[in-house]
N, CA, C and O atoms as a GROMACS GRO file, in nm:
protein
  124
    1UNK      N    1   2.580  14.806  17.811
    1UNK     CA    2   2.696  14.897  17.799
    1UNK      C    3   2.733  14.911  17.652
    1UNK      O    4   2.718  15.015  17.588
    2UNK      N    5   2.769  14.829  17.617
    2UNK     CA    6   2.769  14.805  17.431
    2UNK      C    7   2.672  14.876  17.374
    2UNK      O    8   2.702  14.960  17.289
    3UNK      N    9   2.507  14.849  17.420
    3UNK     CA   10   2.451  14.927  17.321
    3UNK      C   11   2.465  15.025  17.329
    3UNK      O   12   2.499  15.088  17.229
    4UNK      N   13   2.443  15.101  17.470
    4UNK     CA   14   2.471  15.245  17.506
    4UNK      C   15   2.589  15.295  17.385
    4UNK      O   16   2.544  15.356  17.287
    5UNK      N   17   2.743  15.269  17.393
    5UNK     CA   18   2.838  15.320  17.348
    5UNK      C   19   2.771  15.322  17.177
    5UNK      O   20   2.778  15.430  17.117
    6UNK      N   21   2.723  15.227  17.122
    6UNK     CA   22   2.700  15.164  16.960
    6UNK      C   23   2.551  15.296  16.971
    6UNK      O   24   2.529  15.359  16.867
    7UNK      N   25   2.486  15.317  17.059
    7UNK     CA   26   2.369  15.380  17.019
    7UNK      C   27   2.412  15.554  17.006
    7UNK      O   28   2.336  15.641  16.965
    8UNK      N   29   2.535  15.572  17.047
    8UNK     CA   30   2.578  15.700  17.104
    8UNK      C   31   2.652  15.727  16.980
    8UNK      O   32   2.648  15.830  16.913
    9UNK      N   33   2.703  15.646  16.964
    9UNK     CA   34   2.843  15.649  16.850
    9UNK      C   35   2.715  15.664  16.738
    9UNK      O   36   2.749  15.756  16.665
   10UNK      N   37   2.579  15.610  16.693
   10UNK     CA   38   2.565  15.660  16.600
   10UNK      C   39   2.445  15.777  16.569
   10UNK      O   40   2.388  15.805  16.464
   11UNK      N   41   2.432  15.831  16.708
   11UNK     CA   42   2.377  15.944  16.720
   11UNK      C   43   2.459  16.036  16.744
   11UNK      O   44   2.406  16.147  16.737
   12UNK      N   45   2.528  16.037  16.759
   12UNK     CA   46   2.624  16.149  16.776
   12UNK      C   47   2.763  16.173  16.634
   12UNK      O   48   2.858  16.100  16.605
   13UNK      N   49   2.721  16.296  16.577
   13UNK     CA   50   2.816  16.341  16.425
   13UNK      C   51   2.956  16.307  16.446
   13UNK      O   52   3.043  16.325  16.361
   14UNK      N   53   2.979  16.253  16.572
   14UNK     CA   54   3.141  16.225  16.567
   14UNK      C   55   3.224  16.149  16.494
   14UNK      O   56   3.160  16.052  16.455
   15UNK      N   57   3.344  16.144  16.454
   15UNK     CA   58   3.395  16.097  16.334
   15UNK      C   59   3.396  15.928  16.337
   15UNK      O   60   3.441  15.868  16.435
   16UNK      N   61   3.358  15.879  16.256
   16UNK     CA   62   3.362  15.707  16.266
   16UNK      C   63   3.536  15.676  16.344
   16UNK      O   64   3.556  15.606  16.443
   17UNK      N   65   3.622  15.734  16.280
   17UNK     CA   66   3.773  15.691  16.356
   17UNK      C   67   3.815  15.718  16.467
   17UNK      O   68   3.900  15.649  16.525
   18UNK      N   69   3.751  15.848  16.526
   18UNK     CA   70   3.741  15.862  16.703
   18UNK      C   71   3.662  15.770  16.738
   18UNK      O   72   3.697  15.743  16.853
   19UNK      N   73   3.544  15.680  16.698
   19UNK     CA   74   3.462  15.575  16.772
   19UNK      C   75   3.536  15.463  16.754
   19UNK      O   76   3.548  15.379  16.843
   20UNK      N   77   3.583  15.454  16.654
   20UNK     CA   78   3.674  15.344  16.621
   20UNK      C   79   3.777  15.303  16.752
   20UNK      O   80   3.770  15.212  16.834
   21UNK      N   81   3.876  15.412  16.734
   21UNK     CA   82   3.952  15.415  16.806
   21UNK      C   83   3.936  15.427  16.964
   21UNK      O   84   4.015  15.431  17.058
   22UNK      N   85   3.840  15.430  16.953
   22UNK     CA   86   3.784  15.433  17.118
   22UNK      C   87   3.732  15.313  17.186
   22UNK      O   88   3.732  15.279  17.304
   23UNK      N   89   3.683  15.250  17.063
   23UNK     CA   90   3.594  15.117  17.120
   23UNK      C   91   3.697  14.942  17.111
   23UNK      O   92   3.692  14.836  17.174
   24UNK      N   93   3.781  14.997  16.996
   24UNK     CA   94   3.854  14.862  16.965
   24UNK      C   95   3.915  14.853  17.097
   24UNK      O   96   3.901  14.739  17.142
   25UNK      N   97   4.006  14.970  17.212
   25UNK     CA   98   4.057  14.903  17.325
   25UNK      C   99   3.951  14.895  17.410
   25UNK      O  100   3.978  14.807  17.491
   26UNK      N  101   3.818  14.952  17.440
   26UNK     CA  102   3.685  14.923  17.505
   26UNK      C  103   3.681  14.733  17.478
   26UNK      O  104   3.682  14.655  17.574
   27UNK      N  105   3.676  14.690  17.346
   27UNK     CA  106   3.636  14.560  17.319
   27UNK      C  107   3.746  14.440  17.352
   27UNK      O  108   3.737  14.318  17.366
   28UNK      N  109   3.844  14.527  17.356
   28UNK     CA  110   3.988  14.416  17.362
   28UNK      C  111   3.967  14.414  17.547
   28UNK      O  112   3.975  14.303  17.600
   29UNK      N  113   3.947  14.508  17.614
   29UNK     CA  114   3.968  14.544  17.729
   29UNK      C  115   3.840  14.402  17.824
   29UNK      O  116   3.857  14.323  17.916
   30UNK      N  117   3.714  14.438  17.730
   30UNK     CA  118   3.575  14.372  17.752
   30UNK      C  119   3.652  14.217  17.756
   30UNK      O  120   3.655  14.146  17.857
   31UNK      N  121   3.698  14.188  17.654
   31UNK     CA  122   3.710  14.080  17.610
   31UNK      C  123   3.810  13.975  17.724
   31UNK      O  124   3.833  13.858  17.694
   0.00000   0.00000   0.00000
């Protein structure tokens, strides 16, 4: 699942701070 999101986030031109902001509650949530 992680890589998926990490492999997406850096194939895809989207802004580093929308992935940002998307994944820190993804990781807090994981966690």
């Amino acid at each position: 699942y992680l890589e998926d999101r990490i492999a997406a986030g850096e194939g895809l031109p989207t802004p580093s701070d929308e992935i940002e902001v998307i994944d820190e509650p993804a990781v807090a949530v994981s966690l």
